[in-house]
N, C-alpha and C positions, 0 to 999 in steps of 0.2 A: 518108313521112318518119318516123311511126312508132306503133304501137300500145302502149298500157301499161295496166296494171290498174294504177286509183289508189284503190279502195275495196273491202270485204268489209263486210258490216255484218252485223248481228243477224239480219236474215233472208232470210240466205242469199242475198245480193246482192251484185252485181260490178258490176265498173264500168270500162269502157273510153274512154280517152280516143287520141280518134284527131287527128295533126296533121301538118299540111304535105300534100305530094303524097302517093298510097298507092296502090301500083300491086299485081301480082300478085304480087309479094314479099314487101310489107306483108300482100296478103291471106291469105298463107299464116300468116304471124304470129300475125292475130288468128285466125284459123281453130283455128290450134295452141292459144291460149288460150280459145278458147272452149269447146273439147272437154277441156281441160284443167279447166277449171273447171265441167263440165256437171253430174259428179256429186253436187256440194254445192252449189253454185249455183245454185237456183233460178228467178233472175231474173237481169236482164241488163239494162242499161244502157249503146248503145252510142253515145260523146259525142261528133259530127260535127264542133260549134264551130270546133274549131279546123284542121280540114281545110281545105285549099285546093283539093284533087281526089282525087276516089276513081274507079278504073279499073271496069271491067264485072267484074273477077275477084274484085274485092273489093265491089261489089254482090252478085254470085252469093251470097258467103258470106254475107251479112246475112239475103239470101232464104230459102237453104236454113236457116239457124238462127231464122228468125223462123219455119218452120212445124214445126219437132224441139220450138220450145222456146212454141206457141202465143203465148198472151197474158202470156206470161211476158218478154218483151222490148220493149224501147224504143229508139227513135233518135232522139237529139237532133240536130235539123237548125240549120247558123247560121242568123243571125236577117237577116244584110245580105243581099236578094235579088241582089247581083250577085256574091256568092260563088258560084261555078260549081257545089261542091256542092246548095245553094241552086236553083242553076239547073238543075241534072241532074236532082232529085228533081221539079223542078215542070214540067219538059218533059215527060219521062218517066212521068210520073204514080206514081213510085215511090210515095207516101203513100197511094195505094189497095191496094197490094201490102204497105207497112214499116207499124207502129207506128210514126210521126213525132210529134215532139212539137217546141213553140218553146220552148221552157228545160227546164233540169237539173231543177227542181223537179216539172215535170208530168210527165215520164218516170216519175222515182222513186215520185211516186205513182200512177201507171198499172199499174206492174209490181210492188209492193208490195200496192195497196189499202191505202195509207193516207195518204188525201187530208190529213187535219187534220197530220199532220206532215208534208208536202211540200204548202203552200197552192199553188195555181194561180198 
């Protein structure tokens, strides 16, 4: 349904928010913006919440940019277990493969290093 970058900050962080269905279309999108924004962008923030389903094409991409970009990335997963995103990641055991996080706040400070402004 659709990818967007809704943040740049200070140190050199992005921020994608992903929503609705997101199939190999969407995943070409965020793909695009991610390589787009590799060069300045240091960290990466990518927002699940509001996903309702992400496809294997657009897992692929998370993967291959979670090992380009190490520990410089994060995935906010939703928090209701019967979101099927939710349910993909924890079948799957995706969060041994992805930096997963349960809120915006633990992301930003996982891929920043800086806990005291992003509390847990």
């Amino acid at each position: 349904m659709g990818v967007s970058r809704v943040e740049d900050g200070p140190t050199a962080l992005a921020v994608f928010r992903v929503t609705g269905d997101n199939d190999a279309y969407d995943a070409d999108i965020l793909e695009r913006a991610l390589e787009a924004a590799r060069p300045y962008a240091h960290a990466v923030v990518i927002d699940l919440r509001d996903a309702s389903f992400v496809d294997s094409t657009f897992v692929s991409v998370m993967l291959v940019q979670a090992r380009i970009r190490e520990q410089r990335l994060a995935v906010v997963l939703p928090q209701e277990r019967s979101n099927a995103v939710a349910r993909l990641f924890e079948l799957t055991r995706l969060a041994e493969a992805l930096p997963v996080y349960g809120d915006l706040d633990q992301g930003l400070a996982a891929v920043t290093g800086d806990v005291a402004s992003h509390p847990h």
